[in-house]
LUMLUM-500137 format. One line per field, with one value per atom (N, C-alpha, C): residue number from 0; residue in one letter; atom name; x, y, z. Coordinates in Angstrom, 1 decimal. Each point is the difference from the previous one (the first is absolute). Example, Ala and Ser with C-alpha at 12.3 -4.5 7.8 and 13.67 -1.06 7.14 Angstrom:
BEGIN
seq	(0 0 0 1 1 1)
type	(a a a s s s)
atom	(N CA C N CA C)
x	(13.2 -0.9 0.9 -0.4 0.9 -0.8)
y	(-5.7 1.2 1.2 1.1 1.1 1.1)
z	(7.8 0.0 0.0 -0.7 0.0 0.8)
//
This chain:
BEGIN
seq	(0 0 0 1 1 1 2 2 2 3 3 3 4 4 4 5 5 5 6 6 6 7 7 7 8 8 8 9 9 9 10 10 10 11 11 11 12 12 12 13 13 13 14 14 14 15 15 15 16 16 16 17 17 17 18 18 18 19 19 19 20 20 20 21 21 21 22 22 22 23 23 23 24 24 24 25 25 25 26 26 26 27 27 27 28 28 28 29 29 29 30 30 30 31 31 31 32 32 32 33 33 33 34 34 34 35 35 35 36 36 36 37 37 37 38 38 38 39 39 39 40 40 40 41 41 41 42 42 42 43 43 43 44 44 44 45 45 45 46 46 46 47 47 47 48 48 48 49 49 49 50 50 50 51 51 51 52 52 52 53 53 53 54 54 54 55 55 55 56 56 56 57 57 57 58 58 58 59 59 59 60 60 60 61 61 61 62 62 62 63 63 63 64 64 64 65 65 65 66 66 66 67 67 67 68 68 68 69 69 69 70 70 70 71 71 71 72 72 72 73 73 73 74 74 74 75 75 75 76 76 76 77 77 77 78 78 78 79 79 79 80 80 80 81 81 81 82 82 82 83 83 83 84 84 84 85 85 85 86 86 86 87 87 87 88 88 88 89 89 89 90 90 90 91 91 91 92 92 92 93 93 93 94 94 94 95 95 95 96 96 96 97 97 97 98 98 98 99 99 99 100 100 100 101 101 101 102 102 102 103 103 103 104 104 104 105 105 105 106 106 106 107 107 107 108 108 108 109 109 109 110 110 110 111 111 111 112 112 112 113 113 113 114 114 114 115 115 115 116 116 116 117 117 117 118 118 118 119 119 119 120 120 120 121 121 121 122 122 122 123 123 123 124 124 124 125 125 125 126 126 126 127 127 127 128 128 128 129 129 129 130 130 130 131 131 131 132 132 132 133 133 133 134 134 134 135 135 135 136 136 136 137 137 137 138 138 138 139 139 139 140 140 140 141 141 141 142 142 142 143 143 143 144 144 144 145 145 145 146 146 146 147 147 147 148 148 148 149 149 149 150 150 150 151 151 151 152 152 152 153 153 153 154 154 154 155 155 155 156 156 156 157 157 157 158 158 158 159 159 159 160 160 160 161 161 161 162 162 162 163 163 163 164 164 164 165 165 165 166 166 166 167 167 167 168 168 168 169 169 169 170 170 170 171 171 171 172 172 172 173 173 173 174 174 174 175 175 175 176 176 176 177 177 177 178 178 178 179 179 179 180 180 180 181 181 181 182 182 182 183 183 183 184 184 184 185 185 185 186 186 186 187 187 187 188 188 188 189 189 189 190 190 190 191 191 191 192 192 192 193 193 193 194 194 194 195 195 195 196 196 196 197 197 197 198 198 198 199 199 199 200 200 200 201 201 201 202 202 202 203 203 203 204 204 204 205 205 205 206 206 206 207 207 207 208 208 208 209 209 209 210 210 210 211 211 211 212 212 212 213 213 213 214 214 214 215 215 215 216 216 216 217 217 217 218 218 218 219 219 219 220 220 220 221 221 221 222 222 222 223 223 223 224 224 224 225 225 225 226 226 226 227 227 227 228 228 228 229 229 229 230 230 230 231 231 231 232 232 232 233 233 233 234 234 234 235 235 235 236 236 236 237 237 237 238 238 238 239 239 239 240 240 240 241 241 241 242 242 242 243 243 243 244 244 244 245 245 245 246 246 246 247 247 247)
type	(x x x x x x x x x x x x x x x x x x x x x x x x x x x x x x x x x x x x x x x x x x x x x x x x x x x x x x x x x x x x x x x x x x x x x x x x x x x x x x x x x x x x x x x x x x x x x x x x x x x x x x x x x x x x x x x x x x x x x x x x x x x x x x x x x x x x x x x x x x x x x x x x x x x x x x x x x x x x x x x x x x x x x x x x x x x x x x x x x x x x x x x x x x x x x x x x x x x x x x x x x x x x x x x x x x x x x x x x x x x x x x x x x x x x x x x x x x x x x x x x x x x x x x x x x x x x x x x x x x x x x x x x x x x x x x x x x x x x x x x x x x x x x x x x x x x x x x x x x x x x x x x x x x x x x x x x x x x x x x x x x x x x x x x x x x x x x x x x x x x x x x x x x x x x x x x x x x x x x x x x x x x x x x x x x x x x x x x x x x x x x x x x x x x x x x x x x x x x x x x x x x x x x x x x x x x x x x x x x x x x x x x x x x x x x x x x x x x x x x x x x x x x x x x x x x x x x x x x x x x x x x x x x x x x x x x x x x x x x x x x x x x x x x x x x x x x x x x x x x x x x x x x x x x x x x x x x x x x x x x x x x x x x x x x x x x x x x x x x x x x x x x x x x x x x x x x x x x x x x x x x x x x x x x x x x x x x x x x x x x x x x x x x x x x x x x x x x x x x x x x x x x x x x x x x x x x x x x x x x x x x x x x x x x x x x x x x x x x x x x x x x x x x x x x x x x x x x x x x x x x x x x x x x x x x x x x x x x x x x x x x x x x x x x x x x x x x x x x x x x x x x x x x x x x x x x x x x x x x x x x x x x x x x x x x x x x x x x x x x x x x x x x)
atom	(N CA C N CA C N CA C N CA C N CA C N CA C N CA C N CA C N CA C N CA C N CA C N CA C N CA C N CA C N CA C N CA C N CA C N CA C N CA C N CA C N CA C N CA C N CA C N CA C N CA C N CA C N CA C N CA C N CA C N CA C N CA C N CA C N CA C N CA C N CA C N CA C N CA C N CA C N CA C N CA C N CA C N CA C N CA C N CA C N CA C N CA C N CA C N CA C N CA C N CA C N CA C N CA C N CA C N CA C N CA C N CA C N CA C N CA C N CA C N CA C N CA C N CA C N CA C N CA C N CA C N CA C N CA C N CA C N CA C N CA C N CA C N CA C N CA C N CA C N CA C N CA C N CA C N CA C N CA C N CA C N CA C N CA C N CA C N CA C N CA C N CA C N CA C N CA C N CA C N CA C N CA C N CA C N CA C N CA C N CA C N CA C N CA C N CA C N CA C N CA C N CA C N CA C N CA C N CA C N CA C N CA C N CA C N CA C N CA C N CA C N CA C N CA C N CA C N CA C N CA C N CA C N CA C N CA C N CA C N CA C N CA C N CA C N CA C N CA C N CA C N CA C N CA C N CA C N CA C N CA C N CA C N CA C N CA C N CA C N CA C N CA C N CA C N CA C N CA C N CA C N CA C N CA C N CA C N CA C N CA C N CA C N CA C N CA C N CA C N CA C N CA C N CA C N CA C N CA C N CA C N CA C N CA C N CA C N CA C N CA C N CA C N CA C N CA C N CA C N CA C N CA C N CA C N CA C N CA C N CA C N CA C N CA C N CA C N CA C N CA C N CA C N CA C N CA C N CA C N CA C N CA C N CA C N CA C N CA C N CA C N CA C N CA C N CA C N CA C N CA C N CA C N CA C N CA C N CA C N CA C N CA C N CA C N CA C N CA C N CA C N CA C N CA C N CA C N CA C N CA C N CA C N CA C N CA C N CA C N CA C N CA C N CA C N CA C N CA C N CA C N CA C N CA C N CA C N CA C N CA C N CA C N CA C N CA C N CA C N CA C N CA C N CA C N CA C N CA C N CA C N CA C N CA C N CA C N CA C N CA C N CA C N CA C N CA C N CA C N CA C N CA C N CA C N CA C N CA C N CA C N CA C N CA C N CA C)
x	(69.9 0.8 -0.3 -1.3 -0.3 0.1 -0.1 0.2 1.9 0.8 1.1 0.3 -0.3 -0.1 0.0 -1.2 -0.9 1.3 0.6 0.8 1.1 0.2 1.7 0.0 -1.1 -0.5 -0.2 -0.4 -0.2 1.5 0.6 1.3 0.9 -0.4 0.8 -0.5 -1.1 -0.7 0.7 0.0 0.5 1.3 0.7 1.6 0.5 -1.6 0.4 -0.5 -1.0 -0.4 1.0 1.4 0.8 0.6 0.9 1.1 -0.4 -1.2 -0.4 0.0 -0.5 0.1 1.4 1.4 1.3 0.2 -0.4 1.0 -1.4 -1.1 -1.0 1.1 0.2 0.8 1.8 0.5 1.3 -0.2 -0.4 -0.3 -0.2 -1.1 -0.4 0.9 0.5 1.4 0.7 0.5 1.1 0.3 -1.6 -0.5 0.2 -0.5 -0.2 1.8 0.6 1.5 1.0 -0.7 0.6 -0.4 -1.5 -0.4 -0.3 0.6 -0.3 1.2 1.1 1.5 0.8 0.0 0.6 0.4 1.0 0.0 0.2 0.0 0.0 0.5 0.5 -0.1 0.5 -0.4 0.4 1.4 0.8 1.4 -0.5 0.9 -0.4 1.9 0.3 0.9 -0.3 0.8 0.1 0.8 0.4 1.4 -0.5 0.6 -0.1 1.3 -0.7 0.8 -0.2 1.3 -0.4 0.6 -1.2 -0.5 1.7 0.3 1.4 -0.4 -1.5 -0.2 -1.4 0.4 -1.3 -0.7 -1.1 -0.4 -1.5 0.2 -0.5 -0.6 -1.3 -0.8 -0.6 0.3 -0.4 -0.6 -0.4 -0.5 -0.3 0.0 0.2 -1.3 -0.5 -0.9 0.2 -0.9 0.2 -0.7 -1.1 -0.7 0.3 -1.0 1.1 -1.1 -0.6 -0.7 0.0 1.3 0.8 0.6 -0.1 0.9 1.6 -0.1 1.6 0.9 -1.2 0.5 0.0 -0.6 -0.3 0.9 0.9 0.7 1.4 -0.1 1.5 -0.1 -1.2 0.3 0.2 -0.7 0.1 1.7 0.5 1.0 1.1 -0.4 0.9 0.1 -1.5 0.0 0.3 0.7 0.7 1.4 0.3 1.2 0.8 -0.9 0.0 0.3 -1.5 -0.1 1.4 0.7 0.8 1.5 0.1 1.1 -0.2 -1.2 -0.6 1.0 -0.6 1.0 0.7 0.8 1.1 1.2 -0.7 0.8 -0.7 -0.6 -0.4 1.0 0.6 0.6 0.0 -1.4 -0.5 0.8 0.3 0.7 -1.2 0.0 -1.0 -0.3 1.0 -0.8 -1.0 -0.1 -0.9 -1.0 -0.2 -1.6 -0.2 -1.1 -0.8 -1.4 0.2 -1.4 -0.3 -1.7 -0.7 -0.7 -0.4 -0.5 -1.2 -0.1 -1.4 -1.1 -1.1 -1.2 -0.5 -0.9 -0.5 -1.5 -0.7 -1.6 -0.3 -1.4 -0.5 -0.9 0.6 -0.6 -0.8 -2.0 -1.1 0.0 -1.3 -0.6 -1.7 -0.5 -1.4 -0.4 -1.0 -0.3 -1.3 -0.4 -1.5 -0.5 -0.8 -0.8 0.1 -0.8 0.0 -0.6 -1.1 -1.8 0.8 1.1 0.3 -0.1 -0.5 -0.2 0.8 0.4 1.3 -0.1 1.4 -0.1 0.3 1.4 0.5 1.4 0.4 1.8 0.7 1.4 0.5 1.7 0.5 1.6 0.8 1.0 0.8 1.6 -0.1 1.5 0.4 1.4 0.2 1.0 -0.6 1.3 1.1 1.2 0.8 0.0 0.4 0.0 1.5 1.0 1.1 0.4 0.4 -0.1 2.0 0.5 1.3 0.1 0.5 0.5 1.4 0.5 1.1 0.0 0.9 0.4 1.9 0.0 1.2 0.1 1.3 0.6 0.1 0.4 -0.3 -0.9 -0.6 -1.1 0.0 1.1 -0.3 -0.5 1.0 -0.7 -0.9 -0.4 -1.1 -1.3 0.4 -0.9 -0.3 0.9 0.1 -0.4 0.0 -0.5 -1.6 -0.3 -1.7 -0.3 0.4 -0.8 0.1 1.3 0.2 0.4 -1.3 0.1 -0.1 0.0 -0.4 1.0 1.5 0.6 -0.5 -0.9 -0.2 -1.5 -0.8 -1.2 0.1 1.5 0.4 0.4 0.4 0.5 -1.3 -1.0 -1.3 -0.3 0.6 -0.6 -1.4 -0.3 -1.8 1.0 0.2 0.6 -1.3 -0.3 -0.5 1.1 0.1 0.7 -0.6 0.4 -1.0 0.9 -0.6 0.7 1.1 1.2 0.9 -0.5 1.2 -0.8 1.5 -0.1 0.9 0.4 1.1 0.2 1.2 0.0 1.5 0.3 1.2 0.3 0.4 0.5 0.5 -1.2 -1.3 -1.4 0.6 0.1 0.2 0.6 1.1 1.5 -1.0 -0.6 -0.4 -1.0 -1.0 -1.4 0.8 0.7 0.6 0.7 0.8 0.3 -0.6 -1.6 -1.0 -0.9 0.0 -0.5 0.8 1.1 1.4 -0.7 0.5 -0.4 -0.9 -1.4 -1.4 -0.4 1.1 -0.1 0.1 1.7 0.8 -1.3 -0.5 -0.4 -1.6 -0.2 -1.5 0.4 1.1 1.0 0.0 0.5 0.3 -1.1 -1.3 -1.1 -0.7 0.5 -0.8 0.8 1.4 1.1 -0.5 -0.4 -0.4 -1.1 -1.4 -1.1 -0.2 1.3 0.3 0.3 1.2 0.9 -0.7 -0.8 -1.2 -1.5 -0.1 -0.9 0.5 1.5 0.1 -0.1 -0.2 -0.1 1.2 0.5 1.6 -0.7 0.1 0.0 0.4 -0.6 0.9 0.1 -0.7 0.1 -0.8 0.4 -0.5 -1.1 -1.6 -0.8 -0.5 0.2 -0.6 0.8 0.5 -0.1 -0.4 -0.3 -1.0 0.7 0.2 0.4 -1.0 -0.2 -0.7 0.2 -0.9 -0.1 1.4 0.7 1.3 -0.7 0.0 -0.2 1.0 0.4 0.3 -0.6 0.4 -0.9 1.1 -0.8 1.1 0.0 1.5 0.3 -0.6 0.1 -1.1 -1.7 -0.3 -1.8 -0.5 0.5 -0.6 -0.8 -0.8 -0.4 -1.5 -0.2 -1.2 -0.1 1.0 0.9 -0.3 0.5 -0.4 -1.2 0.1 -0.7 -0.7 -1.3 -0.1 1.5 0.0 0.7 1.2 0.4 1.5 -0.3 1.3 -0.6 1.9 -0.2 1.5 0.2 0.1 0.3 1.1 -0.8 1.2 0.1 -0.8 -0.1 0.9 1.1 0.7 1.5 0.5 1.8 0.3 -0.2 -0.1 -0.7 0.2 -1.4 0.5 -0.8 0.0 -0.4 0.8 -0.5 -0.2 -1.4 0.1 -0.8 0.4 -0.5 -0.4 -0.9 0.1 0.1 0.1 0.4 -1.0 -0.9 -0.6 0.8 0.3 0.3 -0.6 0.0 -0.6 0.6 0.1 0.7 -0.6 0.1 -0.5 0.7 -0.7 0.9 0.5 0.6 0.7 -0.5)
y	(60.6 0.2 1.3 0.1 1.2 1.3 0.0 1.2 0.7 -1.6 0.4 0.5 -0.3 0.5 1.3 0.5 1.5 0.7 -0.4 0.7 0.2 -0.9 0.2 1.2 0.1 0.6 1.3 0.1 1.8 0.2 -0.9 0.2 0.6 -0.4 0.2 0.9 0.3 1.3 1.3 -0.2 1.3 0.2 -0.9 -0.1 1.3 -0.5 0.5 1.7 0.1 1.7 0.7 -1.0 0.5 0.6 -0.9 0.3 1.0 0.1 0.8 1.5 0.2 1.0 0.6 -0.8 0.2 0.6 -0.9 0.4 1.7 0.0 1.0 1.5 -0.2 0.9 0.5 -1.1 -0.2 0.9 -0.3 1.0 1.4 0.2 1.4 0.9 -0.7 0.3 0.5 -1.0 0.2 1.5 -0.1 1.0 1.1 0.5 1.1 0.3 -1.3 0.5 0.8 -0.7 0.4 1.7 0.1 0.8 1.2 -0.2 1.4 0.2 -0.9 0.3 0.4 0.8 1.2 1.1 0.6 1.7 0.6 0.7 0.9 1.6 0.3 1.3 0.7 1.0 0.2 1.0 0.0 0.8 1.0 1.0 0.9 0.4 0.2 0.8 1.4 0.8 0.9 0.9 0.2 0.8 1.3 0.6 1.8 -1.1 0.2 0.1 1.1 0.3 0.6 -0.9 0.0 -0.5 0.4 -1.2 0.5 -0.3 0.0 -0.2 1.1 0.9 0.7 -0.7 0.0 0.1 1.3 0.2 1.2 -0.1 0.2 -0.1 1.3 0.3 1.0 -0.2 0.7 0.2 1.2 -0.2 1.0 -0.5 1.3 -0.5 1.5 -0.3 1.1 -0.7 1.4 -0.5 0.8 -0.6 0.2 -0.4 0.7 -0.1 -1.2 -0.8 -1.5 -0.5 -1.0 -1.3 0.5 0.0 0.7 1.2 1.2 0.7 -0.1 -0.9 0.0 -0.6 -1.6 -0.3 0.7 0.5 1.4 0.4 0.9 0.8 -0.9 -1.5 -0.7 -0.2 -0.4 -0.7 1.5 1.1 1.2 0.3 -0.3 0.3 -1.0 -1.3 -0.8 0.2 0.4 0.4 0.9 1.0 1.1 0.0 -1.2 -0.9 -0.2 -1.3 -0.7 1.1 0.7 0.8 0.9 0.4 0.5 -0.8 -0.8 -1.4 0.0 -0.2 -0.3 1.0 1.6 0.9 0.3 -1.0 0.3 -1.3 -0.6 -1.2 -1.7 -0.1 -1.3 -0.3 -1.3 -1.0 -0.7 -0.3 -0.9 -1.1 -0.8 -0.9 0.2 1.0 0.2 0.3 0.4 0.5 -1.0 0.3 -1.3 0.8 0.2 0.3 -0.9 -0.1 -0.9 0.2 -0.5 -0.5 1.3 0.7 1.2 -0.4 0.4 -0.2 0.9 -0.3 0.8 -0.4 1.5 -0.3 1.6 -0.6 1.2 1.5 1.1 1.1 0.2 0.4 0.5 1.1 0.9 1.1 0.1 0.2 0.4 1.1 0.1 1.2 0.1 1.3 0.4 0.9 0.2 1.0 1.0 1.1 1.6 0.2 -1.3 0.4 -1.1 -0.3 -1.1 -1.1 -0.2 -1.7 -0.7 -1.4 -0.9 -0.7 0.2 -0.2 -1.9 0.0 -1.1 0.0 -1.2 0.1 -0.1 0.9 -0.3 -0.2 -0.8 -0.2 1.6 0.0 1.1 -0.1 -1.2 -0.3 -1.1 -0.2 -1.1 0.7 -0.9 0.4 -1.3 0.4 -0.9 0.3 -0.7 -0.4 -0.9 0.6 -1.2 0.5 -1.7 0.6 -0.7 0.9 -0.3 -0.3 -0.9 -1.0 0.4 1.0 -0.2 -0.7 -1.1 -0.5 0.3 0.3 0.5 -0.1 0.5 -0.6 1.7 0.8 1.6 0.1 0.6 0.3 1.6 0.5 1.3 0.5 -0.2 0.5 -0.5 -1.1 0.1 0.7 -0.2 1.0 1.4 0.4 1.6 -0.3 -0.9 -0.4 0.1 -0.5 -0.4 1.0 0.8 1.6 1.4 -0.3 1.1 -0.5 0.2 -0.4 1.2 1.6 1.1 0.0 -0.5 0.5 -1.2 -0.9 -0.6 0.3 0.8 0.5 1.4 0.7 0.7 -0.1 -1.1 -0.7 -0.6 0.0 0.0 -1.8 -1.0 -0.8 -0.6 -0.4 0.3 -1.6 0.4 -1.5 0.4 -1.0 -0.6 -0.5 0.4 -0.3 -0.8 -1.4 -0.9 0.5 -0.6 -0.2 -1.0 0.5 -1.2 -0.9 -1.2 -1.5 -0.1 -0.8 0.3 -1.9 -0.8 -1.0 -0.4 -1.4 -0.2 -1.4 -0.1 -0.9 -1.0 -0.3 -1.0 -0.1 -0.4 -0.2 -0.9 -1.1 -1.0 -0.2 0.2 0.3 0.9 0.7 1.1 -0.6 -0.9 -0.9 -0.8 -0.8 -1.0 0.3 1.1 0.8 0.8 0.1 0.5 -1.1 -1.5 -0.7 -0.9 0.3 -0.4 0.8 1.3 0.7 0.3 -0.3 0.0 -1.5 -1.4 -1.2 0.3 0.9 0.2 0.8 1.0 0.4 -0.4 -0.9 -1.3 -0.3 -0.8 -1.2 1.1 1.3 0.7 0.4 0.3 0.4 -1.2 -1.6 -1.2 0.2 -0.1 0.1 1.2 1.0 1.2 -0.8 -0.5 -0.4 -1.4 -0.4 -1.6 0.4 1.1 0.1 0.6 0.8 1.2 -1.3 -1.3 -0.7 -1.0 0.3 -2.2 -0.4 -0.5 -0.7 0.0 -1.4 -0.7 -0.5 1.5 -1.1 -1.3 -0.9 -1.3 0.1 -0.8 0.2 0.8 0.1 0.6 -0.5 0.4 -0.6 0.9 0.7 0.5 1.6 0.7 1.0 0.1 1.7 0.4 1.7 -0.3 1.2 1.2 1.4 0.7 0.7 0.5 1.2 0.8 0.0 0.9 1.3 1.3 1.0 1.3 0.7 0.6 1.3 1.2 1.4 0.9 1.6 1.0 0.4 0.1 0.5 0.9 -0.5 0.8 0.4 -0.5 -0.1 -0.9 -0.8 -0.9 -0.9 -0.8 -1.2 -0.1 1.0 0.6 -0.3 0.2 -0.7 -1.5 -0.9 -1.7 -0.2 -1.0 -0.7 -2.0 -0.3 -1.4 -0.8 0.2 -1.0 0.9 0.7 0.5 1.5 0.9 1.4 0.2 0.2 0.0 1.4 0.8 1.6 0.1 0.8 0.0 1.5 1.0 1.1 0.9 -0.4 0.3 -0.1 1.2 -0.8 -0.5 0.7 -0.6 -0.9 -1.2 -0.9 -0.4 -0.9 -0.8 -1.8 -0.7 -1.0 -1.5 0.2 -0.7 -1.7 -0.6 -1.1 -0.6 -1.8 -0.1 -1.6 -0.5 -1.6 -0.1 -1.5 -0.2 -1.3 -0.1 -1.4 -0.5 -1.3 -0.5 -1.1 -0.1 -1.1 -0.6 -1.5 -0.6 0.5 -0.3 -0.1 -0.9 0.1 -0.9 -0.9)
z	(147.2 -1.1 -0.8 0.2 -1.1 1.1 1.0 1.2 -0.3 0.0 -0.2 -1.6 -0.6 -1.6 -0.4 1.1 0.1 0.9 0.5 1.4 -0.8 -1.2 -0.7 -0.6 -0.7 -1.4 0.6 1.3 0.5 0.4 0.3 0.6 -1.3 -1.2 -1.2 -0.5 -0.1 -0.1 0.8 0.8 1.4 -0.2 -0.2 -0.7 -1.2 -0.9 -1.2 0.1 0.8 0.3 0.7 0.9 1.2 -1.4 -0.6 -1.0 -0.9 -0.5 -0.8 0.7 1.0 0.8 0.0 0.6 0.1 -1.2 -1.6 -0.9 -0.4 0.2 -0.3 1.0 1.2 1.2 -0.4 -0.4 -0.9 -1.2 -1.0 -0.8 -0.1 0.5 0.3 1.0 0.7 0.1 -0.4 -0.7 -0.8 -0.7 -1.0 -0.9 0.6 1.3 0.8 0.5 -0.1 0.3 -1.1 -1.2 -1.2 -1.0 0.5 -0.7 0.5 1.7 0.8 0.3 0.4 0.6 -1.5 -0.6 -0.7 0.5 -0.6 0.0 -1.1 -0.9 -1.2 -0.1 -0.9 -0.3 -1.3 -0.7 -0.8 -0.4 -0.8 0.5 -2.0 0.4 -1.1 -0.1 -1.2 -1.0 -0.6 -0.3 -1.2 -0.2 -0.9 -0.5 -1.1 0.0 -1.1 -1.0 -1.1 -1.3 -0.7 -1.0 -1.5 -1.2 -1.1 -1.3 -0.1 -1.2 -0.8 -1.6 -0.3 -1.2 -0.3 -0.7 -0.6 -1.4 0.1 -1.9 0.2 -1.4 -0.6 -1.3 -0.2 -1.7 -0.3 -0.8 -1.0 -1.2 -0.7 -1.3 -0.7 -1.6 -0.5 -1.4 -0.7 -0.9 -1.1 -1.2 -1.0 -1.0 -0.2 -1.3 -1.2 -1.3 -1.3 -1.0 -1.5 -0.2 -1.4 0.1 -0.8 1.2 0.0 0.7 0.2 -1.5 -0.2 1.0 -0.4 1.1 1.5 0.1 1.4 0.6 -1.2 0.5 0.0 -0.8 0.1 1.3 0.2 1.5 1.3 -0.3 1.5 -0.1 -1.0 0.0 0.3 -0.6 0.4 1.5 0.7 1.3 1.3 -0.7 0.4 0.5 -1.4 0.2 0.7 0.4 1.1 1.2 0.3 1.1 0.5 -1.0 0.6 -0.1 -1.0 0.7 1.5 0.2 1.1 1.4 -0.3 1.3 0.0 -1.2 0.4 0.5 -0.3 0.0 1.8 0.6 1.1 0.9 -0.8 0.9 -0.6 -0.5 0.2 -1.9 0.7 -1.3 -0.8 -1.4 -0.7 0.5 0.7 1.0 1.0 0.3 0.9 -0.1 -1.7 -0.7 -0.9 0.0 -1.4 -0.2 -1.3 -0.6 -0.6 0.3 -0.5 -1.6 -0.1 -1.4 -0.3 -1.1 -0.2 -0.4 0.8 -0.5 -0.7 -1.0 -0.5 -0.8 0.1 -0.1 -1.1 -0.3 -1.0 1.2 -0.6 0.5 -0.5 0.9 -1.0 0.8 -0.9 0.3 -0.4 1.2 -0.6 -0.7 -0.6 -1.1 0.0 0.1 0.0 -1.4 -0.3 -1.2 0.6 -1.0 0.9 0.4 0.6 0.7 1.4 -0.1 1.9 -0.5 -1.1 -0.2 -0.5 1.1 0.0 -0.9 -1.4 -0.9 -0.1 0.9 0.3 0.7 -0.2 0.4 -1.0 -0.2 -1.2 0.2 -0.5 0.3 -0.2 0.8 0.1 -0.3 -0.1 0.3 1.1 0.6 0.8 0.9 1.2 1.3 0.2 0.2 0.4 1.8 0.6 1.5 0.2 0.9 0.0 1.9 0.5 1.7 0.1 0.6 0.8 1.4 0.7 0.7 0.7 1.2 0.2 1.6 -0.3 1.2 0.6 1.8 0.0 1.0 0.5 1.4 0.7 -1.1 0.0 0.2 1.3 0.6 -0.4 0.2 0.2 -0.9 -1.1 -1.7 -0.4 0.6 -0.8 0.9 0.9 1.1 -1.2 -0.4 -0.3 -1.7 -0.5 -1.3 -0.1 1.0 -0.2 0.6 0.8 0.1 -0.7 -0.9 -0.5 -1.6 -0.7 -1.5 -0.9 0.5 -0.5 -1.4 0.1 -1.4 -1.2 0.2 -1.0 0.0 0.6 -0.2 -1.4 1.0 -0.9 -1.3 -0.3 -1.2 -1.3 0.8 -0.9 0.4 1.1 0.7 0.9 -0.9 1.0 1.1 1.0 0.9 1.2 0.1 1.6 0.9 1.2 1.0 1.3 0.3 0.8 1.2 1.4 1.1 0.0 1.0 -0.2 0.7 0.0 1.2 -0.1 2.0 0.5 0.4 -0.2 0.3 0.5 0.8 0.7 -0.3 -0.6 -0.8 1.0 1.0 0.8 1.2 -0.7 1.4 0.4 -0.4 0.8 1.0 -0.3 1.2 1.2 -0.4 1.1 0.8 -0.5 0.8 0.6 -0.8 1.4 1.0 -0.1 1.3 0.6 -0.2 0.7 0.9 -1.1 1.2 0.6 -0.2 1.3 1.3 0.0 0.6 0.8 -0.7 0.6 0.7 -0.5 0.8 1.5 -0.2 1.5 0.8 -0.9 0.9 1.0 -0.6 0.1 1.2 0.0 0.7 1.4 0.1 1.0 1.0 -0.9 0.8 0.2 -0.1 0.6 1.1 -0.3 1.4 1.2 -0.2 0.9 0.5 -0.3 0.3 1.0 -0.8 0.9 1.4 -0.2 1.7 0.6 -0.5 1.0 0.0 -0.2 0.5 0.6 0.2 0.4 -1.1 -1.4 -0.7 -0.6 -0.5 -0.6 -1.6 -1.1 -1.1 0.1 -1.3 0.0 -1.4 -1.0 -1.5 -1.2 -0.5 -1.2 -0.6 0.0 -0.3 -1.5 -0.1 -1.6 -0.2 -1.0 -0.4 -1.5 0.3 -1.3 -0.8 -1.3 -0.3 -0.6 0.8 0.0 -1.7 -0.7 -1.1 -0.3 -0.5 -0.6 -0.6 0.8 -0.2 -0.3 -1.3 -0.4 -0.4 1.0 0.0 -0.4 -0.3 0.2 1.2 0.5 1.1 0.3 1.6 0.6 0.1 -0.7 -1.0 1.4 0.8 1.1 -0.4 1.3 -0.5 -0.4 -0.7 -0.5 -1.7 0.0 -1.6 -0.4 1.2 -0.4 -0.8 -0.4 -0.5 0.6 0.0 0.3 -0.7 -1.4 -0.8 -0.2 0.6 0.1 -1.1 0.3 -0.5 -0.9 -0.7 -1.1 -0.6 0.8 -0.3 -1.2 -1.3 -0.8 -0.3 0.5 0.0 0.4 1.3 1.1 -0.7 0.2 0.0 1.2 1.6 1.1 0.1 0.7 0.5 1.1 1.0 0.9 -0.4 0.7 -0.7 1.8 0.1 1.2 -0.3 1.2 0.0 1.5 0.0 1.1 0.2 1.0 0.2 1.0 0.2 1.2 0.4 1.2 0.9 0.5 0.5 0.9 0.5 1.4 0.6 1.5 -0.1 1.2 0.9 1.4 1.5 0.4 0.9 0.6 1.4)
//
């Protein structure tokens, strides 16, 4: 009785190492079916645009040895300003001056032997900065480099660089990663028929960095986290799609 007992028990034993083996062989399997029978590739986009939105900041300042006058001349050299524009194109909507700052002017002062006496108030400067945004690229192109008749005018202006923007991005990315899907989808298809291999489904895609350069600057320009050229009236604006799809 106990011989047969012993004989069940290895028998159920052996059973259980067969099955375990199968489903241990099954498995690994499987895994090796799943995680090596892929193919991939990445598809790329990009298109040449031009910006249809300029903006432009400037500033202008003047000191004054009362508040008062000082605010006469900022507010006289405002005025200038904005007929300036407009006699250049640009409508009051398109400008906005901002609010003036203003701070106290010192001067230091020595004796007749070099020795610093202290700091002493002088008077006050006003500071006020203008804002033009526009769809007129050109004029304002020709605004922010050529400020000489209001220099002439007794304007102390600073002239910033423009910045260059496109108002419809969106519209333009998503028909860049249309584009850069098809073209994912094309180079699995080239890779498949030149191996024998029959995509089957769609196992993952991944959308690459939205990169915006100035034309022509190359891909020396990107950035890890994407590069947003606002410097450029031209730009380039690329992207990329990865696929990946089982076999068949």
């Amino acid at each position: 009785m106990e011989k047969k007992s012993s004989w069940l028990t290895a028998l159920i034993i052996g059973a259980c190492v067969v099955c375990a083996c199968v489903a241990l062989a099954f498995g690994l399997s499987h895994f090796r079916s799943e995680s090596t029978h892929v193919i991939s590739a990445t598809g790329s986009a990009s298109v040449d645009f031009e910006a249809d939105t300029i903006i432009w900041r400037g500033s202008f300042s003047t000191t004054a040895v009362t508040s008062r006058q000082a605010y006469s001349k900022i507010k006289s050299d405002a005025d200038l300003v904005r007929h300036y524009l407009a006699d250049n194109g640009l409508s009051g909507s398109e400008v906005v001056f901002n609010s003036v700052d203003i701070s106290r002017t010192y001067e230091d002062r020595y004796d007749d032997n070099g020795n610093y006496i202290g700091s002493f108030e002088t008077g006050y400067q006003l500071t006020q900065s203008v804002v033009v945004s526009s769809s007129n690229l050109d004029a304002v192109e020709l605004i922010s480099r050529d400020i000489s008749s209001l220099l002439d005018e007794g304007v102390e202006l600073t002239s910033g660089s423009p910045e260059y923007y496109y108002s419809d991005l969106d519209a333009l990315k998503l028909d860049l990663i249309d584009k850069a899907s098809l073209n994912a989808k094309e180079r699995i298809d080239i890779i498949a028929r030149n191996s024998g291999a029959v995509p089957g489904k769609l196992n993952n895609s991944s959308l690459g960095v939205f990169q915006i350069t100035a034309k022509n600057s190359g891909t020396g320009s990107y950035s890890y986290d994407g590069a947003f050229d606002t410097s450029s009236r031209f730009k380039t604006a690329t992207i990329t799609v990865r696929l990946e799809y089982g076999l068949k």
